[in-house]
N, C-alpha and C positions, 0 to 999 in steps of 0.2 A: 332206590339205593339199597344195595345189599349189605343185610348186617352180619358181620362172620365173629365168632366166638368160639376163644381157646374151646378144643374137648380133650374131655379125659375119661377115657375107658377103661378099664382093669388095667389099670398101674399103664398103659400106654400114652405118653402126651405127643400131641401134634408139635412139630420143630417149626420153633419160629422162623423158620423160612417160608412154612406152609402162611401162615398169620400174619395176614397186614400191617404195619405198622400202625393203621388206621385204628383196629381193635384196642389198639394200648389208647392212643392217646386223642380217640375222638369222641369221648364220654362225656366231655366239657362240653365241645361245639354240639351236642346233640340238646344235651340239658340246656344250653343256652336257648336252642331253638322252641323248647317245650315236649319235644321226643323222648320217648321213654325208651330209654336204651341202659344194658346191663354189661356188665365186663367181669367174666370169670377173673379175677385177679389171683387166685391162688393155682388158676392153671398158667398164668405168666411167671409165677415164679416157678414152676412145674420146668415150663418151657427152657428159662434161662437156663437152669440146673443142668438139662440135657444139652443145651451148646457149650455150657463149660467143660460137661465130661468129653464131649466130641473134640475140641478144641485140647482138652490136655491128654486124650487118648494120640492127636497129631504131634502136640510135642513129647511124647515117650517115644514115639517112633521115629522122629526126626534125632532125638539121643542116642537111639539105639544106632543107628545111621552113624552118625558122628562119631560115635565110639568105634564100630567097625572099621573107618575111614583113618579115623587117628590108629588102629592097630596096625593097617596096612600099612603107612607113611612111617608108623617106626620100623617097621619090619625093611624096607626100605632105603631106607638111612641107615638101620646096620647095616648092611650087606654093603653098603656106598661106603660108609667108616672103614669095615672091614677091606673091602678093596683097596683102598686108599693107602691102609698102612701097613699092607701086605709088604714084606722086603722083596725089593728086585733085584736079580742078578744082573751087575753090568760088564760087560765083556772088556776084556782087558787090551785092547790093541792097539 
């Protein structure tokens, strides 16, 4: 069975996508069995940190998006306002 454990190199953490879910939470079932098994735990909260910054670096971009979209749709709408209550000439015949 291979045992993988968070690393942390000069300020670099492995993304817990790299890392097992196994590593977090099979410390119990190892100890139970008599295995001596170790769990970096302060590189899991290492870990976490960096999928939250990832996760909220997508939602500024997904704002930024949204905000350009909402600009376009009023720019849009005036020009449809505008057109709309333009006076037209009606011919008299």
């Amino acid at each position: 069975m291979r045992k993988s454990t968070p690393v942390v190199s000069s300020g670099e953490v492995a993304s817990y996508d790299s890392v097992s879910r196994q590593t977090i939470v099979s410390p119990v079932r190892h100890l139970a069995r008599g295995e001596i098994y170790t769990v970096r735990y302060e590189a899991v909260n290492a870990m976490l940190l960096n999928e939250f910054l990832k996760e909220h670096r997508k939602v500024q971009d997904l704002e930024k998006q949204v905000a350009a979209l909402t600009a376009g749709l009023q720019k849009v709408t005036a020009r449809l306002e505008a057109a709309n209550s333009a006076p037209r000439v009606v011919s008299g015949q």
